[in-house]
C-alpha atoms as an extended CHARMM CRD file, in Angstrom:
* protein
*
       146  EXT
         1         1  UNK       CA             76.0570000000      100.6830000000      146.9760000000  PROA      1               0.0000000000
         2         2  UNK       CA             73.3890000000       99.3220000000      148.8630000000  PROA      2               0.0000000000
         3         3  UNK       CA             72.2570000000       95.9660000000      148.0710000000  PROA      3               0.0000000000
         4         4  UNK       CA             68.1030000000       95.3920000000      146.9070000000  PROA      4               0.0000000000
         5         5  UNK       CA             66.4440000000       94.3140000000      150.1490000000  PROA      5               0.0000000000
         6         6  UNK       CA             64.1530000000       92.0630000000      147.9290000000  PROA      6               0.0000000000
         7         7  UNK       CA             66.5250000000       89.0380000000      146.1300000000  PROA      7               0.0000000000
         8         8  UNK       CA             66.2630000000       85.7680000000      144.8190000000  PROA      8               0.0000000000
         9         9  UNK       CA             66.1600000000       83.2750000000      148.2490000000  PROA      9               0.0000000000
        10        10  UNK       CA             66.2840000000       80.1430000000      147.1100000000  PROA      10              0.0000000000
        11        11  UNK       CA             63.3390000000       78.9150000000      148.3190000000  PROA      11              0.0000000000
        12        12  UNK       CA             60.8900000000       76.4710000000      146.9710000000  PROA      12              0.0000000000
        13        13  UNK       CA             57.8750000000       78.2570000000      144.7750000000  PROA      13              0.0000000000
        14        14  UNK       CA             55.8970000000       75.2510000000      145.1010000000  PROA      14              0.0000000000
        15        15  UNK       CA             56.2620000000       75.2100000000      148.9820000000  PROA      15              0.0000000000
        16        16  UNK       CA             55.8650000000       78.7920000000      148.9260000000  PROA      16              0.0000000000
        17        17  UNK       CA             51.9160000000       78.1970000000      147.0220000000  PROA      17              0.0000000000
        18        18  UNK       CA             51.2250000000       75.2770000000      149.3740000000  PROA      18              0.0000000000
        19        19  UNK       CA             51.9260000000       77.9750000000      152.3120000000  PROA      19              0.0000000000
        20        20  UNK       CA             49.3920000000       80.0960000000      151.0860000000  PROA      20              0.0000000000
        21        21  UNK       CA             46.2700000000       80.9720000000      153.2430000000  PROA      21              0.0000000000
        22        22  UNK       CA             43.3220000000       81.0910000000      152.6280000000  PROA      22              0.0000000000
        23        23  UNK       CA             43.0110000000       78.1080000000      150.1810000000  PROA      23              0.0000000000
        24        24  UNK       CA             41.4690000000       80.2010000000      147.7050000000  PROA      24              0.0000000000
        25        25  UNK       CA             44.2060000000       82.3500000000      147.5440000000  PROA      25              0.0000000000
        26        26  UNK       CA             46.3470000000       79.5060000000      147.6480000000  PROA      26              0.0000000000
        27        27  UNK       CA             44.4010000000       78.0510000000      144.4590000000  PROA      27              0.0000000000
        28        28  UNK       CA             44.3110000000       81.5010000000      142.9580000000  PROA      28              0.0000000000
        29        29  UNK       CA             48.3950000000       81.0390000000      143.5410000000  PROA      29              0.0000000000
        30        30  UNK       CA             48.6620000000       77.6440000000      141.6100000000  PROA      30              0.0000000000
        31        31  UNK       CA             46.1740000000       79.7380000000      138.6640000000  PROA      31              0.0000000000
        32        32  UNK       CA             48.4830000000       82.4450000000      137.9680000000  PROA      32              0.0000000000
        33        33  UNK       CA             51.7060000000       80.2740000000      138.4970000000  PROA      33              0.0000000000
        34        34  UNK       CA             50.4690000000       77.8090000000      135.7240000000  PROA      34              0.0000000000
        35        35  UNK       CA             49.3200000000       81.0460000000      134.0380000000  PROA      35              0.0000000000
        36        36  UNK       CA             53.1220000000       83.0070000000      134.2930000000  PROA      36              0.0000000000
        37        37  UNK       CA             54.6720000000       79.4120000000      133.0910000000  PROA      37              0.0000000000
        38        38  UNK       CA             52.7870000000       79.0480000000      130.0970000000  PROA      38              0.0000000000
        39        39  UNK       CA             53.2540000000       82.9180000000      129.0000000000  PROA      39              0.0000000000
        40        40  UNK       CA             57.3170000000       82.7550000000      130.0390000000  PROA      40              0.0000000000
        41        41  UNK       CA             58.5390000000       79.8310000000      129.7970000000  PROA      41              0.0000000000
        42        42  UNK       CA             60.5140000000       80.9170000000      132.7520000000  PROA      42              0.0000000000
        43        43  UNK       CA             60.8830000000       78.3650000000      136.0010000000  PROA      43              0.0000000000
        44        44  UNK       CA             60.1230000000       80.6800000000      138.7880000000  PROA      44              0.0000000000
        45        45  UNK       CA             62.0530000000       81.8110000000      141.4850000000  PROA      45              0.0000000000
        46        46  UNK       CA             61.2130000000       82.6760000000      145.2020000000  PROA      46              0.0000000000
        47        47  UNK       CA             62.2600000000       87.0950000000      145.5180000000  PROA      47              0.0000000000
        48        48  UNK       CA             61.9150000000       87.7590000000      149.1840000000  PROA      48              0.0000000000
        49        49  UNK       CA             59.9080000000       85.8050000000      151.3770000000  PROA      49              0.0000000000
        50        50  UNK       CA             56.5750000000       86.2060000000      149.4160000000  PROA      50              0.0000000000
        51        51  UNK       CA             57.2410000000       87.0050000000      145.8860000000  PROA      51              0.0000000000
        52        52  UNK       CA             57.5420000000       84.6950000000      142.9790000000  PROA      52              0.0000000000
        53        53  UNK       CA             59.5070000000       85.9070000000      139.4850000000  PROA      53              0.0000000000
        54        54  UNK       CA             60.0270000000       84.8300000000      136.3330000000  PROA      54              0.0000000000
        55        55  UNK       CA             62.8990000000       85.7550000000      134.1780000000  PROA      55              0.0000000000
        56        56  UNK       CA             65.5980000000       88.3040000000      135.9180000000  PROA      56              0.0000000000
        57        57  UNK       CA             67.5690000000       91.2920000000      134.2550000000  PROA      57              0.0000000000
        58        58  UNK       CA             69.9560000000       93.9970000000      135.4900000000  PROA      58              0.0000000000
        59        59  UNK       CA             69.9020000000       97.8130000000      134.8410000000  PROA      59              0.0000000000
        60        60  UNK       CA             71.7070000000      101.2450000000      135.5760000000  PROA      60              0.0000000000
        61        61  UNK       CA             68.9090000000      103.9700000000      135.8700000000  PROA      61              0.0000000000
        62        62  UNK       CA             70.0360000000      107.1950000000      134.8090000000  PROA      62              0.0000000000
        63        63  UNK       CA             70.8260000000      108.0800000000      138.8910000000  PROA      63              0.0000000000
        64        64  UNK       CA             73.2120000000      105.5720000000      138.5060000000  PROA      64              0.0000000000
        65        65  UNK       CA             71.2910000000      102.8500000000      140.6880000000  PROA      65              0.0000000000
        66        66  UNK       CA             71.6320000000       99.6420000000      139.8040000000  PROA      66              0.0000000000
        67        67  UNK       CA             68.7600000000       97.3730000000      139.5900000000  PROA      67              0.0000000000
        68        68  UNK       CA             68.6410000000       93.3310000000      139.6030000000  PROA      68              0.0000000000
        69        69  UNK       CA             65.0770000000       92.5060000000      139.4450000000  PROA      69              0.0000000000
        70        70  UNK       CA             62.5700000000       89.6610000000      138.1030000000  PROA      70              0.0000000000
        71        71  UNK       CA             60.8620000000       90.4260000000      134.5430000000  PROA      71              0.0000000000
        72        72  UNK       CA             57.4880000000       89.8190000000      135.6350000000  PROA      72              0.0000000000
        73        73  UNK       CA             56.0250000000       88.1800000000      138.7350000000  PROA      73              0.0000000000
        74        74  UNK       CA             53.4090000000       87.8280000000      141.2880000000  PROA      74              0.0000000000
        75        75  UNK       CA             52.3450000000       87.9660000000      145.1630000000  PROA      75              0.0000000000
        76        76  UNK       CA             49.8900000000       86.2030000000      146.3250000000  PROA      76              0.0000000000
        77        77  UNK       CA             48.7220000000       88.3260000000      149.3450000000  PROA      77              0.0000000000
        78        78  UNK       CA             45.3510000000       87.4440000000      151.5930000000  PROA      78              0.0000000000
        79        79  UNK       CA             43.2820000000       90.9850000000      150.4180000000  PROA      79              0.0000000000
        80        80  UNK       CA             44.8140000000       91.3890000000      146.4870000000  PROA      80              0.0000000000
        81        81  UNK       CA             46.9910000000       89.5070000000      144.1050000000  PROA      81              0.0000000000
        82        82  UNK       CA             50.0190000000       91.6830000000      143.2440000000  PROA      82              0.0000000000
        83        83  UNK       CA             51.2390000000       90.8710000000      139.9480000000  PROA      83              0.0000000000
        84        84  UNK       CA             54.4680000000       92.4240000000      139.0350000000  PROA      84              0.0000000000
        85        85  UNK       CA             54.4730000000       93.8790000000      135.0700000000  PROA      85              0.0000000000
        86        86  UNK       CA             57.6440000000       95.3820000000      134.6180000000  PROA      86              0.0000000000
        87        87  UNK       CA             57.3260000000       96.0320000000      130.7220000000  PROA      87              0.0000000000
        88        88  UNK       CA             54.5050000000       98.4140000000      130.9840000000  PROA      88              0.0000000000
        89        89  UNK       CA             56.6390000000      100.6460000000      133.6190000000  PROA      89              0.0000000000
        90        90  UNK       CA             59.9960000000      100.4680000000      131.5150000000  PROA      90              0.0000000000
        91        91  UNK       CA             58.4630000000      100.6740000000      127.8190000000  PROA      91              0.0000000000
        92        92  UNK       CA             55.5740000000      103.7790000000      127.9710000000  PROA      92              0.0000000000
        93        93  UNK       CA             54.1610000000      102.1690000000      124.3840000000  PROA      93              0.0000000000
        94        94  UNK       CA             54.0600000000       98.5840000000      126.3870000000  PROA      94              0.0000000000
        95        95  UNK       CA             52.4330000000      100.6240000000      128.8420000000  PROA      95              0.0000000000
        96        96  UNK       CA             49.5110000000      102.3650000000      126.8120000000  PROA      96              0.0000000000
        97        97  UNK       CA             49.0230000000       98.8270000000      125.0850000000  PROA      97              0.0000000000
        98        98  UNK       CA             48.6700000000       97.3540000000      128.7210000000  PROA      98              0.0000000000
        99        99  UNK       CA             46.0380000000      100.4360000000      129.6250000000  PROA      99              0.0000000000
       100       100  UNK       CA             43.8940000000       99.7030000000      126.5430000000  PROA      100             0.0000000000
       101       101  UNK       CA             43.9800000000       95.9800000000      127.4750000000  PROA      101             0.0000000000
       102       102  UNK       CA             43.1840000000       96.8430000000      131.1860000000  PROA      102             0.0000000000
       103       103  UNK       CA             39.6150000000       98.2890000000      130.0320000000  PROA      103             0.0000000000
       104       104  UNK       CA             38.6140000000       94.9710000000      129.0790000000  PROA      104             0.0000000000
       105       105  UNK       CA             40.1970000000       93.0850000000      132.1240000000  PROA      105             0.0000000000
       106       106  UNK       CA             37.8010000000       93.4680000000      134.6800000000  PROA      106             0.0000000000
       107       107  UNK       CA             37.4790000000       94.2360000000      138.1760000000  PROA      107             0.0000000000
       108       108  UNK       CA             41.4750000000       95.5380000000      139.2790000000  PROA      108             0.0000000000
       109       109  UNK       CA             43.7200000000       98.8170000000      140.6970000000  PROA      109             0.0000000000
       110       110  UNK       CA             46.7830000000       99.3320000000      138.7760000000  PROA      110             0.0000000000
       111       111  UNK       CA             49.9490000000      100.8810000000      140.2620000000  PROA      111             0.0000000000
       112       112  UNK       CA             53.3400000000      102.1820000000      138.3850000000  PROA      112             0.0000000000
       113       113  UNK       CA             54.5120000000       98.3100000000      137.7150000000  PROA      113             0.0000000000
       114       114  UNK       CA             51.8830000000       96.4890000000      139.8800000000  PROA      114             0.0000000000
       115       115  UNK       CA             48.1750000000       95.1230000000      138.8340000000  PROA      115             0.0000000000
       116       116  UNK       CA             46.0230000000       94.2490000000      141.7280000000  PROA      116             0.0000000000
       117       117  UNK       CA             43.5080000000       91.8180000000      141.5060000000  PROA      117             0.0000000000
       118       118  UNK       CA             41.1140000000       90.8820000000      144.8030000000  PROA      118             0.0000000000
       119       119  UNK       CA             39.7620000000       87.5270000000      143.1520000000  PROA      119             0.0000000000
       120       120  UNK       CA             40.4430000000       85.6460000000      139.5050000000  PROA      120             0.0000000000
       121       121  UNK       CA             36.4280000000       85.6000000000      138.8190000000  PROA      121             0.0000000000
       122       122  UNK       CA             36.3420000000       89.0990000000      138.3370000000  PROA      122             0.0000000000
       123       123  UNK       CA             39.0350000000       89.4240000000      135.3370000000  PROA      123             0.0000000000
       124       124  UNK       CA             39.1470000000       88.1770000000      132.2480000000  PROA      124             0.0000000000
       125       125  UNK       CA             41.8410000000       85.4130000000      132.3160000000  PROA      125             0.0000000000
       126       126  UNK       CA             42.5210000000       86.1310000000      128.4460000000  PROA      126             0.0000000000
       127       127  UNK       CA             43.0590000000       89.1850000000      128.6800000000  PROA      127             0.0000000000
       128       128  UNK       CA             45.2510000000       88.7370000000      131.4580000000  PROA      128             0.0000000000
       129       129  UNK       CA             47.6710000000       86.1550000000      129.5770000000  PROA      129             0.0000000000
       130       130  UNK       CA             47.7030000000       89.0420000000      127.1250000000  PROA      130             0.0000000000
       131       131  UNK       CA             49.1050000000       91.8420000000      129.4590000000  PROA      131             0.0000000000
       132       132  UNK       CA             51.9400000000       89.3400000000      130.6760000000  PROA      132             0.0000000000
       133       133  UNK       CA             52.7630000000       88.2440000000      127.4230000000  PROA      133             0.0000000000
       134       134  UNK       CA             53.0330000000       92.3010000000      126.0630000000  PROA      134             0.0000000000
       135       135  UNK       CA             54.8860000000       92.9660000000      128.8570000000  PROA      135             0.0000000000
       136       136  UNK       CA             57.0670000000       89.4260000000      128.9630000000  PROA      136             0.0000000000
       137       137  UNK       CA             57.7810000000       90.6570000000      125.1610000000  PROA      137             0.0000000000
       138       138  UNK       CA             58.9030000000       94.6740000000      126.0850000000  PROA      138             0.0000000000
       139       139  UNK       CA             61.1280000000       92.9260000000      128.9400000000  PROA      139             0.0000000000
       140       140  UNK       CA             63.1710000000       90.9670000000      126.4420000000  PROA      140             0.0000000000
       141       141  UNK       CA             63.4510000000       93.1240000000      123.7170000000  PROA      141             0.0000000000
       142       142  UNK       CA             64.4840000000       95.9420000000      126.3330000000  PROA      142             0.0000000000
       143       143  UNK       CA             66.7030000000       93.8000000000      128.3310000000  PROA      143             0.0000000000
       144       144  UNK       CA             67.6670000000       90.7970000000      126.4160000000  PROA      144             0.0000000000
       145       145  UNK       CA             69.0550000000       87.7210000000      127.8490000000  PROA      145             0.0000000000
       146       146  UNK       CA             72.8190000000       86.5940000000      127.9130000000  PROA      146             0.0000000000
């Protein structure tokens, strides 16, 4: 079986923010890192070369795939934020809650796990911490730790 070509590294998250360019971004980065903390209480972990997680699990999909992935995350990338939501994708009643909560977020595109955000002034930073802590909740009753 093939191995994930995105894994933990190793690598320093805070380096990783201090890298960041532009400096908004970069202080956009520091934002939602203080922001996935607080929600988590996971320390993060570099995945890949640009991607920081919190929390990890493993799963077998029904193909038979297996799947060793971070619970939620982010990407700080110079046109969007990525953030990584995995509860909404694996839980569909996480994942209506989350669409309900995304009409009162503000300015974003969503994708099948992924919310993109351009700049942190145009969403509601409340409701944010609310998606990520629905979704930090479906991820650990789903897949829970130990």
């Amino acid at each position: 079986m093939a191995e994930a070509k995105t894994g933990i590294t190793g690598a320093s998250v805070d380096d990783f923010i201090a890298s960041v360019e532009p400096a908004g971004k970069r202080s956009e980065a520091q934002v939602l890192d203080a922001l996935f903390r607080k929600v988590t209480g996971a320390t993060p972990q570099m995945w890949g070369p640009s991607i920081i997680g919190y929390g990890e699990y493993r799963t077998t999909y029904d193909s038979g795939r297996q799947v060793h992935w971070m619970r939620a995350g982010f990407s700080p990338k110079k046109a969007k934020h990525s953030l990584y939501l995995m509860g909404g994708y694996a839980d569909p009643a996480t994942g209506a809650e989350r669409d309900a909560a995304l009409t009162r977020l503000g300015k974003h595109a969503m994708g099948a796990s992924c919310l993109y955000v351009n700049k942190l002034a145009h969403i509601d930073m409340g409701v944010l911490e609310e998606i990520i802590a629905a979704d930090w909740a479906a991820m650990q009753r789903l897949y829970p730790e130990g």
